[in-house]
N, C-alpha and C positions, 0 to 999 in steps of 0.2 A: 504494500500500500504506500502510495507516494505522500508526503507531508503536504500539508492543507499551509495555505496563508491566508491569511486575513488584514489587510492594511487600512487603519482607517484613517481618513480625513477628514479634518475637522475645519483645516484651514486652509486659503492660497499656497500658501510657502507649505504647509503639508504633501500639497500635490505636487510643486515641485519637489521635494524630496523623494516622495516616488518614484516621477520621473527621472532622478539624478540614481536612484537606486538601481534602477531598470537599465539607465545605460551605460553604467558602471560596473553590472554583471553580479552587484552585491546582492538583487534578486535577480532571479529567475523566474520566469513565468512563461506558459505555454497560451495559457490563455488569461486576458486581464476583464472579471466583471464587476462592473458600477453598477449602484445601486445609492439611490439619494439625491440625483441630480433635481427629483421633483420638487426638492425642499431648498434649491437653490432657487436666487430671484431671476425672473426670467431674464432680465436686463446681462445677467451674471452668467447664464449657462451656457455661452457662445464660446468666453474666457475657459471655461471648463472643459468643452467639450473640443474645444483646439489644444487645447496640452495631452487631453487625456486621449486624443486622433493621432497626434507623435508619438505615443508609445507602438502605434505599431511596426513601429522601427525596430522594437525588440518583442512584440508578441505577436503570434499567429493570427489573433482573432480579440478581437473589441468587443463587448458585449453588454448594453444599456438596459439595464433590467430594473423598471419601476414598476409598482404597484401605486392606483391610483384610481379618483375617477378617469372615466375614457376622455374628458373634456382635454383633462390637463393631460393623462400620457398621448391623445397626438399633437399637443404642442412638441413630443420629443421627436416623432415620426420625420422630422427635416432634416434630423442630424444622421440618420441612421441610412442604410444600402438596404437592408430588410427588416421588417417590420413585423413580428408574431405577436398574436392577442389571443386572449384566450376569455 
């Protein structure tokens, strides 16, 4: 069984440190999933979603995964190549 991470962000300068983490080789990741961009202000999730779009420089697959009403997750549907809803 392979080791679980779990990185959380709470801040700007959090994310970059993941990012500096990631391309630094101190983590490793095959696949990177977010989770919480819904609770970012919209004004604010473009900033987000362009640093955490650079990581796929060191991972296979980006993966934006909110729970919400349906109003607010397809405000996320523009940043995304595929869109599953359930």
């Amino acid at each position: 069984m392979e080791e679980q991470q779990i990185y959380i962000v709470k801040t700007f300068h959090d994310l970059f440190k993941l990012y500096d983490d990631l391309a630094t080789g101190k983590i490793k990741a095959k696949y990177l999933v977010v989770g919480g961009l819904l609770n970012v202000c919209e004004e604010d999730r473009p900033e987000y979603v362009y640093v955490l779009s650079s990581t796929l420089s060191f991972v296979e697959l980006l993966v934006f995964a909110d729970v919400g009403p349906l109003e607010e997750t397809r405000k996320m549907e523009k940043y995304c190549d595929e869109v599953v809803t359930a």
